[in-house]
Wavefront OBJ file of the C-alpha trace (Angstrom):
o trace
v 12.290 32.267 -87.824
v 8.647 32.834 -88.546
v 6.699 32.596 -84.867
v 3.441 30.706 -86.196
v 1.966 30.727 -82.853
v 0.502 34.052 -83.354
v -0.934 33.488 -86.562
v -4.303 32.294 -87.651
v -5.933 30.681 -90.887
v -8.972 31.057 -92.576
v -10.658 27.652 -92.407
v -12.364 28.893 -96.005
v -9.998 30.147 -97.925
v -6.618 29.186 -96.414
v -5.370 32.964 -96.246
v -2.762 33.658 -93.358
v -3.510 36.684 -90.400
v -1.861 37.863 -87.586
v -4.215 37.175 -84.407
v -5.265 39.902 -82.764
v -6.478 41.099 -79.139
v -10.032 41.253 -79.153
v -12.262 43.145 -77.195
v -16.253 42.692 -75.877
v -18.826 41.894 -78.588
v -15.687 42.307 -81.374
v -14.573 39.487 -84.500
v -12.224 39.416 -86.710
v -13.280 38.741 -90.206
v -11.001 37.476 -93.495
v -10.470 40.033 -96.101
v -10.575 38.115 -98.931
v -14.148 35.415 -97.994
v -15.687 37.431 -95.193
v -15.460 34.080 -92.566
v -15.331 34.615 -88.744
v -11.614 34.041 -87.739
v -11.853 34.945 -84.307
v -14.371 35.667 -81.922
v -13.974 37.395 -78.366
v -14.772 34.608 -76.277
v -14.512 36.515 -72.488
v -14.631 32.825 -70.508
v -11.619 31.991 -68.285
v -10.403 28.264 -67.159
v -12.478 28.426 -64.476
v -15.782 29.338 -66.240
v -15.292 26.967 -69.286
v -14.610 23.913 -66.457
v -17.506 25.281 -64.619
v -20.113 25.195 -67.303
v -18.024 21.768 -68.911
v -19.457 20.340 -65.566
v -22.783 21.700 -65.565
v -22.772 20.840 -69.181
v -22.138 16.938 -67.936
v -24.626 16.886 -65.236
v -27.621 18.073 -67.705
v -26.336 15.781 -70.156
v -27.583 12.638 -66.955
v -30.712 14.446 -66.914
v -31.443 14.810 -70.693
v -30.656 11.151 -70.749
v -32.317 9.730 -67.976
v -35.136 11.299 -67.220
v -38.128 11.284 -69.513
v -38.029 13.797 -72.427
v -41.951 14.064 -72.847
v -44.862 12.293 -71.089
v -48.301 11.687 -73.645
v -52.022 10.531 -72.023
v -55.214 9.629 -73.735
v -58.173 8.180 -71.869
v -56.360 7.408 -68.623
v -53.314 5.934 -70.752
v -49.881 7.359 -70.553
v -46.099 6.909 -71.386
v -43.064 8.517 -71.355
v -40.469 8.612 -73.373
v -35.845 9.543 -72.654
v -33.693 9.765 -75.702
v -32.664 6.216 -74.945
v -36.186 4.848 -75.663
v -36.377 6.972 -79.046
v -32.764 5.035 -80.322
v -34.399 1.607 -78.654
v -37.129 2.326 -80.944
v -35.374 3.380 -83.833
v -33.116 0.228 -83.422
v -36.148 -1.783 -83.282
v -37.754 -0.795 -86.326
v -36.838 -0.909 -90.234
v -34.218 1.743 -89.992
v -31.758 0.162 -87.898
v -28.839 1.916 -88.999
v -30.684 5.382 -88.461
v -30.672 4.415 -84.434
v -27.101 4.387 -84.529
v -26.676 7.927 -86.145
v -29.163 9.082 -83.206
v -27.386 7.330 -80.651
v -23.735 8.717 -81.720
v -25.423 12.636 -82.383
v -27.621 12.918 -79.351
v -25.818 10.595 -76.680
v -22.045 9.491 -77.655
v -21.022 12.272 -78.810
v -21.844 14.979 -76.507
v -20.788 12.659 -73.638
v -17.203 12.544 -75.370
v -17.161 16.103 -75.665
v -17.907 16.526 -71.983
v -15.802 14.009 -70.789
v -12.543 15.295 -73.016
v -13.257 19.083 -71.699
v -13.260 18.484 -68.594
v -10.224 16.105 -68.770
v -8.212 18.950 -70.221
v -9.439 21.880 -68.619
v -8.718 20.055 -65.309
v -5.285 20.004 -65.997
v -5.372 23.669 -67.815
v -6.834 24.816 -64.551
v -3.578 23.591 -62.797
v -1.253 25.159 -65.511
v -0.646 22.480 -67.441
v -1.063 20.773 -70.881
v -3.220 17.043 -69.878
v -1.933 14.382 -70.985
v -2.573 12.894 -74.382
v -3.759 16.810 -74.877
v -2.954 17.194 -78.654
v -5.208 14.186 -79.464
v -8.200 15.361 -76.564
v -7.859 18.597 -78.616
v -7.962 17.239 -82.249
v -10.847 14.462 -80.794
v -13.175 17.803 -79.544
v -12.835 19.353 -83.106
v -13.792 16.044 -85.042
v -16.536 15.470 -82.680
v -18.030 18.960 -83.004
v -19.909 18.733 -86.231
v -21.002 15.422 -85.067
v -23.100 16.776 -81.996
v -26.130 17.277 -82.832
v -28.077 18.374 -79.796
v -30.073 20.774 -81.174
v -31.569 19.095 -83.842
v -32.506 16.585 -81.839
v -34.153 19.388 -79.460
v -35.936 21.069 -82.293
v -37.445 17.589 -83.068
v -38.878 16.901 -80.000
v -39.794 20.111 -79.901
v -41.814 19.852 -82.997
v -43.283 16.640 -81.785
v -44.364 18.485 -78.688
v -46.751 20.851 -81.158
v -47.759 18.101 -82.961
v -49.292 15.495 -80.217
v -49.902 18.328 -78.047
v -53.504 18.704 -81.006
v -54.299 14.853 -80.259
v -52.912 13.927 -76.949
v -52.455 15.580 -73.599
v -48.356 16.272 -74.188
v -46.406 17.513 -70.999
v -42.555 18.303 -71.686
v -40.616 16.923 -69.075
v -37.315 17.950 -67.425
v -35.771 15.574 -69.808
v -36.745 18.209 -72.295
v -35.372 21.256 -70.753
v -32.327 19.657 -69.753
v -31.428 18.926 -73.278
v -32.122 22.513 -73.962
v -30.005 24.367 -71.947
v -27.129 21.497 -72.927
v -27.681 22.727 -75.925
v -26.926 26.464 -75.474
v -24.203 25.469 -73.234
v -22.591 22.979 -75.328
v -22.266 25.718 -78.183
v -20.811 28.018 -75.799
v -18.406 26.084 -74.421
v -17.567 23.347 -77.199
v -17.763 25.728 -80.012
v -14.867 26.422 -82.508
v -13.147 29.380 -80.063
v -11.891 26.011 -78.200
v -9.076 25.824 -80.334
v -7.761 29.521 -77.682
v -6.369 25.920 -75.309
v -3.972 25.748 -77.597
v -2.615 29.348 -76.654
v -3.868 29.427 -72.841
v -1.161 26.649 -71.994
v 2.394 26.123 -72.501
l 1 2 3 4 5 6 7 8 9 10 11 12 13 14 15 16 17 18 19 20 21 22 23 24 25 26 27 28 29 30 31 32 33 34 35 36 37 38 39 40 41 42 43 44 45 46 47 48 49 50 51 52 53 54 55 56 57 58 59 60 61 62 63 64 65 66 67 68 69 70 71 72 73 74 75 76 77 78 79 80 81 82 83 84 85 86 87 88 89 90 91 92 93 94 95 96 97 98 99 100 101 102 103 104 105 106 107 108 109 110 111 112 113 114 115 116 117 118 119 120 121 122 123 124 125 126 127 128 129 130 131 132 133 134 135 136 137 138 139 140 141 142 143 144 145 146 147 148 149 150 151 152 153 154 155 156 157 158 159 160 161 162 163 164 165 166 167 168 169 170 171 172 173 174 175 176 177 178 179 180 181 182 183 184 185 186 187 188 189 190 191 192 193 194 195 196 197 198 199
């Protein structure tokens, strides 16, 4: 019988590989569409936990402390991610607050909060439980976590005020930019190696 826990399919093109050992800096690419099938990864149970956790406590800062602060004549405000979706929700575009809210909040904190649920338990040697849903969950909330498009918006508003307003960035601001990098490190599509890493 065919052992189909050491192959691997093309999410593209549906053609069948053997997986491979990779080493430092190598892929492995389909032959017939040229996709990424595997990438070397090089983080351990331990490191993906680690930066799952690091990951969770920039995600409280991102969200709770003010992402930029704007002053003109002796007036100023500040602004979290939470005040942009209260004032999405209160304008015309209601249902646009709610596609914030579930890319820039909801769905990171999911992804955080399932990671570290089932690397806790990978870290012990040990599937979690409910661990074939936490794993399926992760991939169907990956494309909707959209952290860095929110960051390259604020960013963008940063350069635009900063012309008419005194702008300062606050730690809001780089908090949600490191999550960023992090969350695509650790959250990215080479999550799916869990499924090998435990019995």
């Amino acid at each position: 019988m065919l052992d189909t826990d050491q192959l691997i399919i093309c999410e593209h093109c549906d053609c069948v590989y053997h997986k491979v050992p990779l080493g430092k800096h190598q892929k492995a690419l389909c032959q017939r569409c040229g996709a990424v099938l595997q990438r070397y990864n090089g983080l351990t149970l331990q490191h993906r936990l680690a930066l799952s956790i690091t990951a969770g406590v920039l995600w409280l800062l991102a969200n709770f402390y003010p992402v930029m602060s704007i002053s003109l004549q002796g007036f100023s405000n500040s602004a979290t991610l939470w005040d942009s979706v209260r004032a999405l929700a209160n304008g015309p575009i209601t249902f646009i607050a709610l596609v914030a809210a579930i890319s820039m909040i909801i769905a990171p904190m999911f992804q955080l909060l399932l990671l570290i649920w089932v690397l806790g338990f990978a870290l012990a040697g040990q599937r979690s439980p409910a661990f074939s849903l936490c794993m399926r969950w992760l991939e169907t909330l990956r494309p909707w976590s959209m952290l860095e498009v929110c960051l390259l918006g604020a960013m963008v508003a940063v350069f635009k005020l900063a012309g008419l307003l005194d702008v300062l960035p606050g730690i809001g601001l780089v908090a949600l930019a490191v999550l960023s990098l992090l969350m695509i490190r650790i959250a990215g599509r080479d999550i799916r190696e869990l499924w090998d890493a435990l019995p």
